[in-house]
N, C-alpha and C positions, 0 to 999 in steps of 0.2 A: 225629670225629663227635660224641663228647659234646660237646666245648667248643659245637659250637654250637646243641647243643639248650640247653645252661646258658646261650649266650648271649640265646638266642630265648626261652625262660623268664625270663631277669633284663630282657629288653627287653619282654616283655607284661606284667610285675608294675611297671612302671616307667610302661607305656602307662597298666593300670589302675588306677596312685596316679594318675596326672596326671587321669583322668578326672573319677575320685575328686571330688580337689579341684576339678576344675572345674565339678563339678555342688555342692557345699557353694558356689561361691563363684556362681553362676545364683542359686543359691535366696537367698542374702543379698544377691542385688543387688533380685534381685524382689522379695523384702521390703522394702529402704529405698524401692525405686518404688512399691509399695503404699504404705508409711505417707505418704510426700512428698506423693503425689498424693491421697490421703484426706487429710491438712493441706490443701492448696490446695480441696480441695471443700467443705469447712467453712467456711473463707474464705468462699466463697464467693456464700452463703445461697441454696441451690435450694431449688427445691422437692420433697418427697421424694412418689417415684409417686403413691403412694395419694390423698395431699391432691390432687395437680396432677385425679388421676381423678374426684376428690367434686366441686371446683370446674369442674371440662368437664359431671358429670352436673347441676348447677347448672345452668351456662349453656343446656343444652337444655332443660331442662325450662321456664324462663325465657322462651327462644325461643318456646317451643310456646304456651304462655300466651299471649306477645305478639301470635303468630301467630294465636290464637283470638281474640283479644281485638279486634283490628285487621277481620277480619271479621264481629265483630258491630257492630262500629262502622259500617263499610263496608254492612248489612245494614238497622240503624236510621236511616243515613243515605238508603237510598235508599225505606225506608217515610215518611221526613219527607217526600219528597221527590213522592211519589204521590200524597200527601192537599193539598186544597186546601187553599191559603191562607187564613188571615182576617186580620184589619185586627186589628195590638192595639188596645184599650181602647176596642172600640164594644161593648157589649154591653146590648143594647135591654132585655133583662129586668130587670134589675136598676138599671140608671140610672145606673150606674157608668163611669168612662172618660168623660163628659163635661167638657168643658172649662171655665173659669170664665165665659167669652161666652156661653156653648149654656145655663146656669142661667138667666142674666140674661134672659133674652130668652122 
């Protein structure tokens, strides 16, 4: 009966070396995949969060402008639009906008 508690002992001190090392040899693999893959994203020129977040708050703000911008336009366009017409360069007061015939005569 002891032999095989001594066996069942030297077979779980034998289980927990192999773990052991198998968990030492995880963590060194996961380390050269971190460093490998950190080299490949430097390669790679991204953009890092924060910048990508400043240039999106850029572009909205951008947007919104445009956005305002476009309907004041849209807005001046339809007051030009309301007001009567005049004839450029007849203007009876001043004498100006006549033609070089319209003097002569």
């Amino acid at each position: 009966m002891q032999s095989d508690n001594r066996f069942l002992d030297d077979l779980a001190r034998v289980a927990s070396g192999a773990l052991g090392a198998l968990t030492g040899v995880r963590e060194e693999v996961e380390a050269r995949l971190r460093d490998q893959f950190q080299r490949i994203l430097d390669r790679m020129d991204l953009v890092r969060r924060d910048e990508f977040e400043a240039v999106q708050a850029m572009a909205a703000k951008a947007r919104a402008e445009q956005e305002r911008l476009a309907e004041r336009v849209a807005a001046l366009e339809a007051a030009l639009a309301a007001e009567p017409r005049r004839k450029p360069g007849r203007s009876h007061a001043s004498g100006e906008g006549k033609s070089a015939s319209e003097d002569q005569s």
